[in-house]
C-alpha positions in Angstrom: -27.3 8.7 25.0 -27.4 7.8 21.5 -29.9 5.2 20.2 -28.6 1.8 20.4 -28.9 1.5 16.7 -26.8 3.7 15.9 -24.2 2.2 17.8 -24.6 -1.3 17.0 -24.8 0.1 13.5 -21.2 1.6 14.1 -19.7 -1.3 15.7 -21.0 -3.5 13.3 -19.5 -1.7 10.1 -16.2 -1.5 11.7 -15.8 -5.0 11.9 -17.3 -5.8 8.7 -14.6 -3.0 6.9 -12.2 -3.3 9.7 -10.9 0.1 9.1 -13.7 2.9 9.6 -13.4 6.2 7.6 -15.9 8.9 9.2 -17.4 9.3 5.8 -18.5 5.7 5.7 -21.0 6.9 8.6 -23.0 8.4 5.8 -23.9 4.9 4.1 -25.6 4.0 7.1 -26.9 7.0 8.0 -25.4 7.4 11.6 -24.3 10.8 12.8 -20.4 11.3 13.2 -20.8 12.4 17.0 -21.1 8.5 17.4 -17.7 7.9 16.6 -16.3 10.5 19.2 -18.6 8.6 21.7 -17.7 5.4 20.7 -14.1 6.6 21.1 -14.4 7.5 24.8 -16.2 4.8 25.8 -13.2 2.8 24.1 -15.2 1.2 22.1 -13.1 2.6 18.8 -9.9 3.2 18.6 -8.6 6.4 16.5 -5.7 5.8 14.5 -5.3 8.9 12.6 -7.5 11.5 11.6 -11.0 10.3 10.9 -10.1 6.5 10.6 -11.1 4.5 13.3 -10.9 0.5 14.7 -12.0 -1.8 16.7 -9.5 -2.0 19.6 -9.5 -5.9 19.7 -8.8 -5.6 16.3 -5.0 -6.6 16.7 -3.1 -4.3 13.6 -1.9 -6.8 11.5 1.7 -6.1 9.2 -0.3 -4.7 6.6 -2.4 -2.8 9.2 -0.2 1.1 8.0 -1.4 -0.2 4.5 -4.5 -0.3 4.8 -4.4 2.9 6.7 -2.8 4.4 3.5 -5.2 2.7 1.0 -8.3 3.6 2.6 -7.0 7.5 2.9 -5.4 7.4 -0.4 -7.3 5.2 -3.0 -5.7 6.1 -6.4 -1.9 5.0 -4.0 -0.1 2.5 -5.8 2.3 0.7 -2.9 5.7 0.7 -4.9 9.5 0.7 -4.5 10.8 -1.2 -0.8 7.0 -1.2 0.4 6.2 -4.0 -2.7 9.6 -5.7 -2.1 8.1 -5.8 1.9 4.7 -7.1 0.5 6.0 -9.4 -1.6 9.0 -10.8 0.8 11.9 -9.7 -1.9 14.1 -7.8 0.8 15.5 -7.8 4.1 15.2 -4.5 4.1 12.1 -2.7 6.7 11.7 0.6 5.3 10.6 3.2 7.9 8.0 5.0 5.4 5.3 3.5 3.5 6.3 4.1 -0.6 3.4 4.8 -2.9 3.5 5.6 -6.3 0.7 8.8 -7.5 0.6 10.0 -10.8 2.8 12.6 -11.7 1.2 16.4 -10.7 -0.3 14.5 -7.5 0.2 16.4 -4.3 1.9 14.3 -1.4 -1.1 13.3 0.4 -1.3 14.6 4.2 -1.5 11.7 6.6 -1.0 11.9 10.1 0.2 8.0 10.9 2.3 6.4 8.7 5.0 8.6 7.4 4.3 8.5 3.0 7.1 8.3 0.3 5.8 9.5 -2.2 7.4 9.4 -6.0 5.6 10.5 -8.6 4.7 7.8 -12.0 3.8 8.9 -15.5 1.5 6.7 -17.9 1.6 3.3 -18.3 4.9 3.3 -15.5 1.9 4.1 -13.4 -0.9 1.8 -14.7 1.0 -0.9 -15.8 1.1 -4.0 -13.4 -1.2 -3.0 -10.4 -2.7 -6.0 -8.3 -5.4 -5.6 -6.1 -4.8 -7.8 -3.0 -7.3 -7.7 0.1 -6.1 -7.0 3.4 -7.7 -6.8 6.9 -10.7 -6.6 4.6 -9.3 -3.4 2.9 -8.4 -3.6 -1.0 -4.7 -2.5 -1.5 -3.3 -1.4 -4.6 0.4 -2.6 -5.0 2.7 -3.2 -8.3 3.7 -7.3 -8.9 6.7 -8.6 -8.4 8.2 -8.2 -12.4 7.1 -4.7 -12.7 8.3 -3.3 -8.6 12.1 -5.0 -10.0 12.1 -3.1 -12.8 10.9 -0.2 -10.8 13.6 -0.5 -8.3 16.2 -0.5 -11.7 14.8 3.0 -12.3 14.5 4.4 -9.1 18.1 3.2 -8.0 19.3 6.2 -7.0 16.1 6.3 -4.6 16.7 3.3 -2.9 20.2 1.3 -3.9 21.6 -0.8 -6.9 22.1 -3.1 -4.2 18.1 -3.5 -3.2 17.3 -3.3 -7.1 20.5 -6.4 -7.6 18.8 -8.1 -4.2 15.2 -8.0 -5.5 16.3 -9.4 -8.8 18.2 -12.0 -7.8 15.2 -13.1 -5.3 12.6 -13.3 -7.4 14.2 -15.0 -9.9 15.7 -17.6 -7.5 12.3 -18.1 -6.0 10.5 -17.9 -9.1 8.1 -15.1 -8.0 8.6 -13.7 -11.7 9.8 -15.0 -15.0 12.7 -13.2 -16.9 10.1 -12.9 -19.6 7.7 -10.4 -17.5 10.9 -9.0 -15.4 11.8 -7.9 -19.3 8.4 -6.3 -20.5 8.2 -3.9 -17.4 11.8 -2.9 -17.6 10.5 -1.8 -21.2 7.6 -0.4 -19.6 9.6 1.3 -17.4 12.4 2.9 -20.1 15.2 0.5 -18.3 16.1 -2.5 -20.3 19.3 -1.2 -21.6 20.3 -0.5 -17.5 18.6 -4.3 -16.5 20.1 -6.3 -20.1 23.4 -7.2 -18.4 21.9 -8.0 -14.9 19.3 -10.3 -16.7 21.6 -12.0 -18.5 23.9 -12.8 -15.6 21.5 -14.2 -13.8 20.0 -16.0 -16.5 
């Protein structure tokens, strides 16, 4: 048997980080074989390969985020996986949409299925918050800049889910026309947004 150490070294970390990479074994200097151990004695649960939890720790909405985040650190969540985040839709899209730079490769993930759609310059940078989840950081464009997003990708994902997210954020003041306006400069769309905007006021 291992020493306890290493163990309660294990289980420690993955409560603190409550996701568990196999590389963050290597801060802590425990061998990796704990983590298969720890996994038969059902002590960790594997959720995809090489990420590991607690298996009291119930997965919370934002659990396939932080799955994606911790995998994928440069992922910016984008498109109807922001509108999710930031309650603008009734839509509950069945793949998590992240934004890479453009030349990125789709990253391979067992668990959840990945959207990819590739961002160039300040598209990409502009208008990234960090938020904390589940004690993971997740990377994930505001509310004014994933509208004007949704205006440029509408042939992605809907005029109809760009009109919806719009209208919602506006109507609950989640964004000002002001800052719906710079990113849909940002993002090359104003002319496309200008009547939209205006209708709505």
């Amino acid at each position: 048997m291992l020493p306890d150490t290493h163990t309660q070294r294990v289980l420690g970390l993955a409560s603190q980080k409550g996701m568990l990479r196999a590389s963050d074994l290597d801060a802590i200097d425990a061998p990796r074989v704990v983590l298969t151990r720890l996994t038969a004695a059902g002590l960790l649960e594997r959720i995809g390969r090489g990420l590991y939890r607690l298996p009291e720790s119930q997965g919370s909405e934002h659990e396939s985020l932080a799955t994606v985040a911790t995998k994928v650190p440069q992922a910016v969540f984008c498109l109807l996986t922001a509108l999710q985040f930031h309650e603008l839709t009734t839509q509950l899209p069945r793949q998590v949409w992240i934004a890479m730079p453009r030349g990125s490769h789709a990253p391979r993930l067992d668990y959840p299925p990945i959207k990819m759609v590739q961002f160039t310059g300040e598209a990409y940078t502009a208008g990234v918050d960090e938020v904390e989840r589940d004690g993971v950081k997740l990377r994930v464009y505001g509310v004014a800049k994933t509208v004007a997003d949704c205006f440029k990708h509408r042939n992605k994902i809907g005029l109809d889910v760009a009109l919806e997210a719009l209208k919602d954020a506006r109507t609950h003041n989640k964004a000002s026309s002001d800052d719906i306006w710079r990113f849909a400069k940002v993002c090359r769309v104003a002319n496309v947004m200008r009547p939209y905007l205006e209708s709505i006021g």
